[in-house]
MDAnalysis code that builds the backbone (N, CA, C; Angstrom):
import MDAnalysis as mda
import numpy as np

u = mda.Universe.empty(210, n_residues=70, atom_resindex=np.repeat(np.arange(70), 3), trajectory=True)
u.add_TopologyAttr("name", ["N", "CA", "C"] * 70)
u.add_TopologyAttr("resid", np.arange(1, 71))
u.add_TopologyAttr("resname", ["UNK", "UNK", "UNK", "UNK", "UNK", "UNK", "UNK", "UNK", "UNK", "UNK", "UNK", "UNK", "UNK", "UNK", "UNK", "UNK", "UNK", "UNK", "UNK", "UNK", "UNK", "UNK", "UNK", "UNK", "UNK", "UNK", "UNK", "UNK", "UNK", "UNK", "UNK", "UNK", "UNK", "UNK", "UNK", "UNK", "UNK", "UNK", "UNK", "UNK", "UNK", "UNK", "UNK", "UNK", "UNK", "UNK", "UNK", "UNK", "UNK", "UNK", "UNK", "UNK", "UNK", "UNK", "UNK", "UNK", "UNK", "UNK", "UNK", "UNK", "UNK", "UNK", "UNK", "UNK", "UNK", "UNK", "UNK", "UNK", "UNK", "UNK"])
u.atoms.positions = np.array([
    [-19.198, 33.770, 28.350],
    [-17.966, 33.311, 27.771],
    [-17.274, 32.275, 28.665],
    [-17.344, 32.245, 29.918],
    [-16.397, 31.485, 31.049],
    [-17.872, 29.908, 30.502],
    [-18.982, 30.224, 30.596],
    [-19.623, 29.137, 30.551],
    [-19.150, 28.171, 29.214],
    [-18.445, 28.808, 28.350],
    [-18.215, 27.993, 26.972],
    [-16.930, 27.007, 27.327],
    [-15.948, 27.900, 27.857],
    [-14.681, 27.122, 28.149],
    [-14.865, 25.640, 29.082],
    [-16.089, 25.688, 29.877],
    [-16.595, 24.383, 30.686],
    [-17.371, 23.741, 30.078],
    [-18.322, 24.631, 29.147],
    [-19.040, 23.394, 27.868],
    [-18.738, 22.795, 26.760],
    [-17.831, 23.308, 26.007],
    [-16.892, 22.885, 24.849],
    [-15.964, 21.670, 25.027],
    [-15.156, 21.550, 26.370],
    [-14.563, 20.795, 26.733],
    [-15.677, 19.260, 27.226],
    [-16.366, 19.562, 28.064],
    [-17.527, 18.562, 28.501],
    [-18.319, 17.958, 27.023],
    [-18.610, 18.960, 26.119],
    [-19.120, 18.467, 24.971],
    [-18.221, 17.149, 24.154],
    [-17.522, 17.768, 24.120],
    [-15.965, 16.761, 23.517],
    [-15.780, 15.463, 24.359],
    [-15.796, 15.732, 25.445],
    [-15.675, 14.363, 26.065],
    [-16.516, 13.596, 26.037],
    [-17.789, 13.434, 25.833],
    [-18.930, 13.317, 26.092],
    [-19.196, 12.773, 24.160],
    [-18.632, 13.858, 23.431],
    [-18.670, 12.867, 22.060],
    [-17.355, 11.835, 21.952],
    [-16.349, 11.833, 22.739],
    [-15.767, 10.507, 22.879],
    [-16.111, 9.579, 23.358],
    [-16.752, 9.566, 24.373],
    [-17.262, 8.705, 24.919],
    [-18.504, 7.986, 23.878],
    [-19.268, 8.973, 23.367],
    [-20.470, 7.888, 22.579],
    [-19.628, 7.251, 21.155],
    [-18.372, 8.089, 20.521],
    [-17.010, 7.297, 19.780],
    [-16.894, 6.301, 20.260],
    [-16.673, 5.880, 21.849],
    [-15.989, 4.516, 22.053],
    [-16.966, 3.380, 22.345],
    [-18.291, 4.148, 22.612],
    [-19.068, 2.645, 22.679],
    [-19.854, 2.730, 21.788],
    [-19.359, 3.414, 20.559],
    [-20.057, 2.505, 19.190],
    [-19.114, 1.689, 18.992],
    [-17.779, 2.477, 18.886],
    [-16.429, 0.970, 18.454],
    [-16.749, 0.201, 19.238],
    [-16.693, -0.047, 20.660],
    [-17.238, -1.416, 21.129],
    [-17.952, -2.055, 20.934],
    [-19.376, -1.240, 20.708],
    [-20.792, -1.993, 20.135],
    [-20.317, -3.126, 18.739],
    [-19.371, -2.165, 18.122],
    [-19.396, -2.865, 16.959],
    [-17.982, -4.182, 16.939],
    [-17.494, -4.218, 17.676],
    [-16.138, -4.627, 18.060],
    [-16.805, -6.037, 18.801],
    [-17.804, -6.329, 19.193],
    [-18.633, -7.086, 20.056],
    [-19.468, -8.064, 19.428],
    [-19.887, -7.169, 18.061],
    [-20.977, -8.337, 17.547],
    [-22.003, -7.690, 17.719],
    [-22.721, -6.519, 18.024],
    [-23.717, -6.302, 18.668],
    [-24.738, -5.816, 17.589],
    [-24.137, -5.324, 16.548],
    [-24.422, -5.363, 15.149],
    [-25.147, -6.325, 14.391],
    [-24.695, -7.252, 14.368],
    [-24.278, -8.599, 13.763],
    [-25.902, -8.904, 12.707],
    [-26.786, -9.517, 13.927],
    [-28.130, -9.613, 13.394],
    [-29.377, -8.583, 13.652],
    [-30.085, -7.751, 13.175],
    [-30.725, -6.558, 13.841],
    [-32.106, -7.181, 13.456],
    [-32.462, -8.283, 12.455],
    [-33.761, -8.938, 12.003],
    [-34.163, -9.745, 13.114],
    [-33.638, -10.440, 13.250],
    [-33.941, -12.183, 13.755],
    [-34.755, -11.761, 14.975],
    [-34.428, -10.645, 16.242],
    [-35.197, -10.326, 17.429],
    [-36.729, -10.376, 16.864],
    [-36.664, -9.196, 16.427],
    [-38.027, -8.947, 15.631],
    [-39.091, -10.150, 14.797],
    [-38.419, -10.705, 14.208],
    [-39.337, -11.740, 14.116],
    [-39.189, -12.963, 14.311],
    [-38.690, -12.962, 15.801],
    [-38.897, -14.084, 16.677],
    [-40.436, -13.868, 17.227],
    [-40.707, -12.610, 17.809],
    [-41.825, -12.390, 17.833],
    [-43.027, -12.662, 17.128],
    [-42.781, -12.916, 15.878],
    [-44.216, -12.872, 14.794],
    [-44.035, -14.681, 14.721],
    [-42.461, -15.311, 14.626],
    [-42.983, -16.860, 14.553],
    [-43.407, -17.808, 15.755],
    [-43.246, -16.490, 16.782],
    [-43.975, -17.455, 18.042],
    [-45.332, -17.225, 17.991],
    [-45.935, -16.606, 17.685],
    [-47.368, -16.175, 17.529],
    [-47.792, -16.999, 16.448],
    [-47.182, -16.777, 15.181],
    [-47.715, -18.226, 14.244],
    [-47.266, -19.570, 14.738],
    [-46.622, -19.914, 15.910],
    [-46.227, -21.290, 16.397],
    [-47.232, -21.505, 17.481],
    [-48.121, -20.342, 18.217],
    [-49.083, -19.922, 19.141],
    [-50.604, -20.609, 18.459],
    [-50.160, -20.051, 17.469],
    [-51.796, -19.882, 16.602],
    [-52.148, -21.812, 16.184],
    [-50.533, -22.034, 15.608],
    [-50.700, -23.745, 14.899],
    [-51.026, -24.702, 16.280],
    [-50.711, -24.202, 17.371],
    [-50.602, -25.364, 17.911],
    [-52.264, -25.004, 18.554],
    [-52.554, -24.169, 19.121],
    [-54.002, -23.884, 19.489],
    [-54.917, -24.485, 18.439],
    [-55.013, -24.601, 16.937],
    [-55.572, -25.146, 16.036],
    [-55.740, -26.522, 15.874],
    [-54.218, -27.342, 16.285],
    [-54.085, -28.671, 16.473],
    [-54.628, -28.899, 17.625],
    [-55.005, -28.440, 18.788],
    [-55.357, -28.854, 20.444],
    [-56.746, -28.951, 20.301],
    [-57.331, -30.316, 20.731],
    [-58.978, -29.914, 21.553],
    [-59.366, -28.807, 21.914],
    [-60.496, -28.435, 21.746],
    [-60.966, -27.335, 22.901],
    [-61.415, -28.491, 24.387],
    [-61.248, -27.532, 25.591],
    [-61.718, -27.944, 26.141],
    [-63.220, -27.434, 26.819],
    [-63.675, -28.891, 27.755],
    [-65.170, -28.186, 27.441],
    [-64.934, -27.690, 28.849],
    [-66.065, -26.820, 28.964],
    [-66.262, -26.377, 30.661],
    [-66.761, -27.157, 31.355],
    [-66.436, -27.588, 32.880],
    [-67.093, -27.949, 33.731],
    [-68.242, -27.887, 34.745],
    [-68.090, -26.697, 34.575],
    [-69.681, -25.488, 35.230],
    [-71.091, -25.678, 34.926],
    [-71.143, -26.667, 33.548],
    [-72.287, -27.026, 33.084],
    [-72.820, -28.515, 33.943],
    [-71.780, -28.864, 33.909],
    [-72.028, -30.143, 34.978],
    [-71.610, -29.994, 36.321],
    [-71.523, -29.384, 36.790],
    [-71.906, -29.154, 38.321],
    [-73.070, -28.346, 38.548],
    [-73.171, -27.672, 37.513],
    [-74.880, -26.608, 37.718],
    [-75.955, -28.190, 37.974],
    [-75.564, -28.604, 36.895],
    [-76.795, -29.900, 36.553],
    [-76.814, -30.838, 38.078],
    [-75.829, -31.390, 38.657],
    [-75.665, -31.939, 39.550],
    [-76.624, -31.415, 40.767],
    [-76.435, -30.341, 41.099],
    [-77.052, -29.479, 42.206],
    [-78.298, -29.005, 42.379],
    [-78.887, -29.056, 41.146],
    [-80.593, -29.141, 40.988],
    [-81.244, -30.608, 41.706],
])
């Protein structure tokens, strides 16, 4: 029973506290856009993919220095 009177009170404070930094969260903007992170990810990978498609390959050099050294 003595343990409730120190947890009830700690509980309460403890749900004010996560009360005030949602109002802040939301008071902030932090809300705002929850998409755009997420697929920033997927259009850099299709901006990854276009430009690797547009680029030369390049060739290796190892083939011509093997040849050289014979």
């Amino acid at each position: 029973m003595e343990t409730l009177f120190i947890l009830i009170p700690l509980g309460l404070i403890l749900l004010g506290f996560a009360f005030w930094a949602f109002i802040w969260a939301v008071n902030k903007n932090q809300f705002d856009d929850l998409e755009s992170p997420a697929q920033d990810i997927i259009f850099d990978d299709r901006q990854f993919e276009e430009e690797r498609k547009n680029s030369t390959p390049i060739q290796p050099q190892a083939d011509a220095d093997i040849e050289k050294n014979d």
